[in-house]
C-alpha positions as CSV (number, residue, x, y, z in Angstrom):
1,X,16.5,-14.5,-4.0
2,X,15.1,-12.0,-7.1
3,X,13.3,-10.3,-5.1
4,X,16.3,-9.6,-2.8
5,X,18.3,-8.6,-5.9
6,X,15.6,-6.4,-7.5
7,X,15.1,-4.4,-4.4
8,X,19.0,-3.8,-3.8
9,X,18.7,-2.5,-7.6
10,X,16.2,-0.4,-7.1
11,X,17.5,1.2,-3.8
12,X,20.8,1.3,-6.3
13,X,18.7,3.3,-8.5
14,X,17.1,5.3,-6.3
15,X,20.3,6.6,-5.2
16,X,22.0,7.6,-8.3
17,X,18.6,9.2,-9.2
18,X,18.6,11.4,-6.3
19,X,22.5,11.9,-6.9
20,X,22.2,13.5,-10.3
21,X,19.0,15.5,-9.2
22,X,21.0,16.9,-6.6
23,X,24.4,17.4,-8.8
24,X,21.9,19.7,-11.3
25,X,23.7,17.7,-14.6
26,X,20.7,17.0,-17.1
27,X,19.4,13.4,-17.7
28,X,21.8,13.2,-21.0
29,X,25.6,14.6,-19.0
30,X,24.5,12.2,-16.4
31,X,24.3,8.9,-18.3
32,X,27.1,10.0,-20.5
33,X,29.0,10.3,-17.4
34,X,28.2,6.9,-16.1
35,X,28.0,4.5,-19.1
36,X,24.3,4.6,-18.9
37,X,22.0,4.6,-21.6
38,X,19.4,7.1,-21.5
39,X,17.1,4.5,-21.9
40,X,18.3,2.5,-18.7
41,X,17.8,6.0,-16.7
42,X,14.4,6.3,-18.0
43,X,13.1,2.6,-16.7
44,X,15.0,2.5,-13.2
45,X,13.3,6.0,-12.7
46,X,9.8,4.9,-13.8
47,X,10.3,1.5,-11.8
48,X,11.6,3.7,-8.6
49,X,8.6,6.5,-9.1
50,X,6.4,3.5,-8.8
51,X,7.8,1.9,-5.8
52,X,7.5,5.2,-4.1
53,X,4.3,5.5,-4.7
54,X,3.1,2.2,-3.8
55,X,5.4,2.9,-0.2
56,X,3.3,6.1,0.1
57,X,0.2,4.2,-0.6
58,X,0.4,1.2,2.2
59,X,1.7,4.3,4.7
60,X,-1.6,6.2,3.9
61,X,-3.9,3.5,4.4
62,X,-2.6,2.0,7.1
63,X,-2.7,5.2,9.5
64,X,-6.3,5.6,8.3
65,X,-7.1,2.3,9.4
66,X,-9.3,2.3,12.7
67,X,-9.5,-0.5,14.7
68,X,-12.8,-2.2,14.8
69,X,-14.8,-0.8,18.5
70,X,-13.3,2.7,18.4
71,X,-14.8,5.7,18.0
C-alpha cells in the first residue's frame, strides 16, 4: 500500500514539476504560489530526477539484452 502511495506522489510531483517548467515562474513564485516550501520542491524534484533515471536505466539495458543463441 506505500508503495502505491509513494508512486501516485511522485507522478503528483512529476507533474507540477513539469507544470512550472513549462509556466517559465522561477522555483521561488512557484512555491509561493502553491503553499510549498522551497525545500519540499527541492526533494520531490531530486526524488523524481532519480526515478527517471532509474526508468531510463532498465529501458537501456533491457533493449541491449540479446537472447542467449543469437547472433
Amino acid at each position: 500500500m506505500q508503495k502505491v502511495t509513494s508512486e501516485q506522489q511522485l507522478s503528483k510531483w512529476a507533474e507540477l514539476i513539469q507544470t512550472r517548467l513549462e509556466s517559465g515562474q522561477s522555483i521561488k513564485e512557484f512555491c509561493r504560489m502553491n503553499g510549498v516550501s522551497k525545500a519540499t520542491y527541492y526533494y520531490w524534484q531530486k526524488k523524481v530526477s532519480k526515478a527517471k533515471c532509474t526508468v531510463f536505466e532498465e529501458v537501456k539495458q533491457s533493449k541491449t539484452k540479446v537472447p542467449s543463441g543469437w547472433m
